[in-house]
C-alpha positions in Angstrom: 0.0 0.0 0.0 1.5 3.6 -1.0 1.9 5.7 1.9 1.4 9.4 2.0 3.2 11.9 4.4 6.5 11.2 5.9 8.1 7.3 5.3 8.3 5.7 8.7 11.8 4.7 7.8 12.6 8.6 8.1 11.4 8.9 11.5 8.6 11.1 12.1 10.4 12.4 15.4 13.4 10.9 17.4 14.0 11.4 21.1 17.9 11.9 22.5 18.3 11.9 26.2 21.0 13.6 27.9 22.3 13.4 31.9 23.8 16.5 32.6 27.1 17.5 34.4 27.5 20.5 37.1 26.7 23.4 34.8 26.7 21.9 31.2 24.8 24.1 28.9 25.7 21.9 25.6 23.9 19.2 24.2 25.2 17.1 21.4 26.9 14.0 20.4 24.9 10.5 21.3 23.1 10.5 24.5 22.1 8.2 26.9 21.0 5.6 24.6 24.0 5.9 22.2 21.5 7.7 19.5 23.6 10.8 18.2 21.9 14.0 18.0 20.2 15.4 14.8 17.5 17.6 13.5 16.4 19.3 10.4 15.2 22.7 11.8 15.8 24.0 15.2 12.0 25.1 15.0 11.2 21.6 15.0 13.0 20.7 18.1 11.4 20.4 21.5 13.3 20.6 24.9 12.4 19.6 28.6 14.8 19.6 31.6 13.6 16.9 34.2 10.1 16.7 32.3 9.4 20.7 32.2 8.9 22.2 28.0 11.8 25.0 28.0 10.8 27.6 25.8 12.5 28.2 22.3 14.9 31.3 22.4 14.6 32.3 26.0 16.0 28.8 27.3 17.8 27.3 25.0 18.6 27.8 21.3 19.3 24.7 18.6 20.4 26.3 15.5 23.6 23.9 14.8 21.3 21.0 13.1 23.6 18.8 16.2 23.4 20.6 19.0 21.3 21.8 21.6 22.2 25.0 24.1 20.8 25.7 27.2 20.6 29.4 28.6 21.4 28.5 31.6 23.8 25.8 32.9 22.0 22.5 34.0 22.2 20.7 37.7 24.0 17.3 38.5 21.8 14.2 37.5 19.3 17.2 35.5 17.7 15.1 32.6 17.5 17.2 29.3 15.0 15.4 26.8 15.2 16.5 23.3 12.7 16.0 20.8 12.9 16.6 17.2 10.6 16.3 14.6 11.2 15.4 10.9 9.9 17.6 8.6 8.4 17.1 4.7 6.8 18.7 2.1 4.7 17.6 -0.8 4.5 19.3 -3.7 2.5 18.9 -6.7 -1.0 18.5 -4.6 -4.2 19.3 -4.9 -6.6 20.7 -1.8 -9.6 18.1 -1.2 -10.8 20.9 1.4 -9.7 24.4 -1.0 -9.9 22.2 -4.6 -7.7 23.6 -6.9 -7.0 22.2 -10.7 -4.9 20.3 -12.9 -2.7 21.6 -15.6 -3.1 18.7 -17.6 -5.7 16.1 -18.2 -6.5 13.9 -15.1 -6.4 9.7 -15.8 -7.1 7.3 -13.6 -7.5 3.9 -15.4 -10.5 1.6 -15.4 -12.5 4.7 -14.4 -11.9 8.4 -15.7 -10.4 10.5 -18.3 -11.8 13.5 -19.1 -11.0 17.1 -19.5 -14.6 18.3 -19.0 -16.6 19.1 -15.9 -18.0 16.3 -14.3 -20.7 17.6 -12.0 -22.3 20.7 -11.7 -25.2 21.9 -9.4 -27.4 18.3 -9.5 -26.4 17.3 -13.2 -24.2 14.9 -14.0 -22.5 15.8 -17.5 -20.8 13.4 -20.4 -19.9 14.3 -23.9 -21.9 12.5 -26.4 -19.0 11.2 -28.9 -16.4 8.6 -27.1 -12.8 8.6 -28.7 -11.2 6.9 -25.9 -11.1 2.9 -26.5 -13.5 1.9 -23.9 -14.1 -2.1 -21.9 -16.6 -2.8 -19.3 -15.5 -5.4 -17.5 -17.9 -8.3 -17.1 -18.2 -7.4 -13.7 -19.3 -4.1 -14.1 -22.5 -1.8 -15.3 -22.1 1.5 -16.6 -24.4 4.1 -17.7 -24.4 7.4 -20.2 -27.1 10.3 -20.9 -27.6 9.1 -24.9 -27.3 10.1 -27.7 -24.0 8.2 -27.9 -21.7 8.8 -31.0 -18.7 6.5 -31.3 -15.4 7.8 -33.1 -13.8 6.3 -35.9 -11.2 3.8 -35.0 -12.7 3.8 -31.3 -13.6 0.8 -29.8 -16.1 -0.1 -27.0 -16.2 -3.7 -25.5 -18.9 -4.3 -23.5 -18.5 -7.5 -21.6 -20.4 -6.5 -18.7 -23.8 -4.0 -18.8 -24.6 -0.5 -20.3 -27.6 1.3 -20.2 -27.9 4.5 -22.5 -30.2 6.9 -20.9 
């Protein structure tokens, strides 16, 4: 099955832990766990000391894409958690909530082509001349608002039903 969004195998967010030192500000290198620190965007990085959410800028800053800096040094035994999420983008989309439209013609085989509207208001619309070589399948009905003209050099196989309306 395809997947959309972010591949699992790219993380969708990875979580370092670090036990500070007597006044350690930095963070970087493999933590606790051996897993080394990275992140993509320092905007996409969360950090808590002992469980509390520091706040971006005023507590720490994580601009190196490896390293994390506290404001303020840490205590003994403090545990910094860092948390940073991957980050994506898809290009080349449509809006299902906004719509939007295609620069080309839109094909999804077995069930559409067209470059014409397909619905407006309560009426369904077809054009009245196929010149797409059409088949419905034997397990399949299909139906068309007739007159229905049938190109030259066209065909239509009809294993399964059509009614012309």
């Amino acid at each position: 099955m395809p997947y959309i969004g972010n591949s699992p195998k790219n993380n969708v967010r990875s979580r370092y832990y670090y036990t500070a030192t007597s006044g350690q500000t930095v963070f970087s290198g493999a933590d606790d766990n051996g897993h080394t620190l990275a992140y993509q965007d320092g905007g996409y990085v969360d950090v808590y000391l002992n469980g509390i959410l520091l706040e971006d800028t005023t507590d720490y800053t994580a601009l190196t894409k490896t390293s994390v800096t506290l404001t303020s040094g840490a205590t003994t035994d403090d545990i910094i958690e860092i948390v940073a999420y991957g980050i994506f983008s898809v290009a080349d989309t449509v809006s299902a909530k906004d719509g939007g439209g295609f620069g080309g013609n839109i094909t999804a085989p077995k069930y559409l082509t067209t470059t014409t509207k397909i619905e407006t208001a309560i009426f369904r619309i077809n054009d009245q001349t196929l010149s797409t070589n059409t088949t419905i399948a034997s397990d399949e009905n299909a139906s068309c608002a007739g007159p229905l003209t049938i190109d030259t050099n066209t065909t239509l196989t009809i294993d399964g039903n059509l009614t012309v309306v």
